[in-house]
C-alpha positions in Angstrom: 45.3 90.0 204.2 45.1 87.1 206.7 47.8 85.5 207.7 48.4 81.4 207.9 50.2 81.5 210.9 51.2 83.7 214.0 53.6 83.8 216.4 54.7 86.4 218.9 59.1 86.0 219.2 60.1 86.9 222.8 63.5 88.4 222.1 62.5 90.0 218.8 59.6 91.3 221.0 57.8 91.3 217.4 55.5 89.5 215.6 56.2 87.0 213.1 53.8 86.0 210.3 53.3 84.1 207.2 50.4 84.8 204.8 50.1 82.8 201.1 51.4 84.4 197.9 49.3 85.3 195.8 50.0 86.6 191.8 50.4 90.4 193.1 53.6 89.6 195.0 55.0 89.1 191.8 56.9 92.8 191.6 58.2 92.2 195.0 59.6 88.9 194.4 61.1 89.7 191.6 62.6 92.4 193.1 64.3 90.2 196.2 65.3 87.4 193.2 68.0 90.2 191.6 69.5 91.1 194.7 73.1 90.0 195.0 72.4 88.4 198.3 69.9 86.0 196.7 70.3 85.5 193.3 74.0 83.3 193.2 71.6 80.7 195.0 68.1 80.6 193.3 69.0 81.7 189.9 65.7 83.8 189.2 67.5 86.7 188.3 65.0 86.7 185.1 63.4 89.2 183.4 60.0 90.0 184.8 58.2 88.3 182.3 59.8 85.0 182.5 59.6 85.6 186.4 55.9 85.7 186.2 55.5 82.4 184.0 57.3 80.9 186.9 55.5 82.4 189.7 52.1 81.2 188.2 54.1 77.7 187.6 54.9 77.4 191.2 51.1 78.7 192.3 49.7 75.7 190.6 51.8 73.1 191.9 50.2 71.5 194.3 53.3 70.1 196.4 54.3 73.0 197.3 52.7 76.6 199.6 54.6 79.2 198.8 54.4 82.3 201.7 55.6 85.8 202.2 57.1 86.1 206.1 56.5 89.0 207.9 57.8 90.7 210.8 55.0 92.8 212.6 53.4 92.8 209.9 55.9 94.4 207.1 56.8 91.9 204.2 60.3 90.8 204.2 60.7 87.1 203.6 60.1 84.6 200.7 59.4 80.7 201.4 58.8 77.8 199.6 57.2 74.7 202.0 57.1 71.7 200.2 56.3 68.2 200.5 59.4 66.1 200.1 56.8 63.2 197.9 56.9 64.3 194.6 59.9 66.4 194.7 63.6 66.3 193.3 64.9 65.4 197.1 62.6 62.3 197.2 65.3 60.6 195.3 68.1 61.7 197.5 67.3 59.3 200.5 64.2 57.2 202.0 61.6 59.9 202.3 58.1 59.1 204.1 54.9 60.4 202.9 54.9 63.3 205.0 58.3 64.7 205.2 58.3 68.0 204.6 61.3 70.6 202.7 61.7 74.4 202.9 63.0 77.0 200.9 63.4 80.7 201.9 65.5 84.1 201.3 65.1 87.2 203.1 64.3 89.8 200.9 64.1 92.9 202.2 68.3 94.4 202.8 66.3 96.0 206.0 66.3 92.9 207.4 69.6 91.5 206.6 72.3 90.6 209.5 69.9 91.3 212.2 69.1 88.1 213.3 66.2 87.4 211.5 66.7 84.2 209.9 66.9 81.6 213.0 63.6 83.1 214.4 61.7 82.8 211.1 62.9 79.8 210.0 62.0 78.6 213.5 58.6 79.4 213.0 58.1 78.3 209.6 59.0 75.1 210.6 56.7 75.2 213.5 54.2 76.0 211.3 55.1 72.7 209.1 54.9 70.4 212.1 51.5 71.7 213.1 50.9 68.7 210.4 50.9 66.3 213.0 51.7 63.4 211.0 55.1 65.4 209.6 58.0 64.2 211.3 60.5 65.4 209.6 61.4 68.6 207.6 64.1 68.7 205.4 66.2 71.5 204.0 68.8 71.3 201.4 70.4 74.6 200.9 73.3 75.5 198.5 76.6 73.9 199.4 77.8 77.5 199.0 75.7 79.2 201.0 77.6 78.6 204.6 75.3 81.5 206.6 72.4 79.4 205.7 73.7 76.0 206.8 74.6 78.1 210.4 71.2 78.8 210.8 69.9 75.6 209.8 72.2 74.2 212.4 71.2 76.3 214.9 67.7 75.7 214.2 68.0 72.1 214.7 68.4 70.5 211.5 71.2 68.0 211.3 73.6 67.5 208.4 73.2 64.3 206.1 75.2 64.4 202.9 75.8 66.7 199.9 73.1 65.8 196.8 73.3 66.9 193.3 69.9 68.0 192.6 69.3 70.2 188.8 70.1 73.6 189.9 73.0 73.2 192.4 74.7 71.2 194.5 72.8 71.1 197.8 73.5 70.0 201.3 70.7 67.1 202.7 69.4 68.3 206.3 67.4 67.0 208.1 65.3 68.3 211.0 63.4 65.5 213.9 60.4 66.4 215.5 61.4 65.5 218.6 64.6 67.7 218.6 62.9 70.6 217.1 60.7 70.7 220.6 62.6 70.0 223.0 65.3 72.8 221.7 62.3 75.3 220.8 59.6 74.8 223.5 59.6 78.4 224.9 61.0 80.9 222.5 57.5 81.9 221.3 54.2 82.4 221.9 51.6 81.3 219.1 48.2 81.8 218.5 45.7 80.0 216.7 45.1 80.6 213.1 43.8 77.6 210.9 46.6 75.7 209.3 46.3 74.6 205.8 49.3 72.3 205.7 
């Protein structure tokens, strides 16, 4: 399957990836939404059935791309990249029309506490900001979920404020362009694969 984007991480010395989801990643998603790592924050720990009603929900909404992430090649990662217009968060501060959010989880326990996260959420939102009108990506992870909000951090996005949104209680992040490149301008090597964002 082709991926969506490509980049090669120099300290990984791998290859990280992100290809659309399409209805047969259901059984693997699933699986990643009722581990105990993930499911205290997204709350899709579901019975299959249900999980696929929501999976074909979230295909069809067109704010939203979801992608599996991949590190040479093996599936490991789940993401949600949204556009903020249209969304819960556009209510929780003055959005413009091409902000940008993201959701992810790291699915496979392989994967866990190796230092995955920073370098695939650094790509992901390189990919975002090949968008060249998107300034801004914004995150808003579980208030809870302190690892995340490191690597956010670390990533570049800035604290703003906690927000009550439906399912939890979310901290607003926000992550500048301009920030984002002059931290990240040579931990990776990209290459060129057409952009649907």
């Amino acid at each position: 399957m082709d991926n969506d984007f490509e980049c090669y991480d120099k300290k990984l010395n791998q290859r990280i990836s992100f290809r659309k989801v399409t209805f047969e990643d259901v059984g693997k998603i699933h699986k990643w939404m009722n581990e105990d790592h993930v499911h205290p924050y997204w709350n899709l720990n579901i019975p299959l059935e249900s999980f696929k009603e929501h999976l074909k929900k979230a295909l069809a909404d067109s704010h939203q791309t979801l992608y599996m992430g991949l590190v040479d090649q093996q599936v490991m990662s789940y993401w949600e990249a949204y556009w903020v217009r249209g969304d819960v968060v556009e209510k929780t501060y003055s959005s413009s029309p091409y902000d940008q959010g993201v959701h992810l989880l790291i699915g496979e326990r392989a994967f866990l506490g190796k230092g995955y996260s920073l370098p695939l959420l650094r790509e992901m939102v390189r990919f975002q900001f090949q968008n060249l009108n998107t300034k801004k990506v914004v995150a808003e992870p579980d208030i809870r979920n302190e690892k995340m909000i490191h690597v956010f951090k670390k990533c570049g996005f800035k604290p703003v404020k906690p927000i009550q949104l439906p399912d939890k209680t979310g901290l607003l992040m926000f992550c500048d362009r301009e920030e984002f490149e002059k931290r990240w301008s040579n931990e990776s090597i990209c290459y060129p694969v057409q952009s649907n964002l």
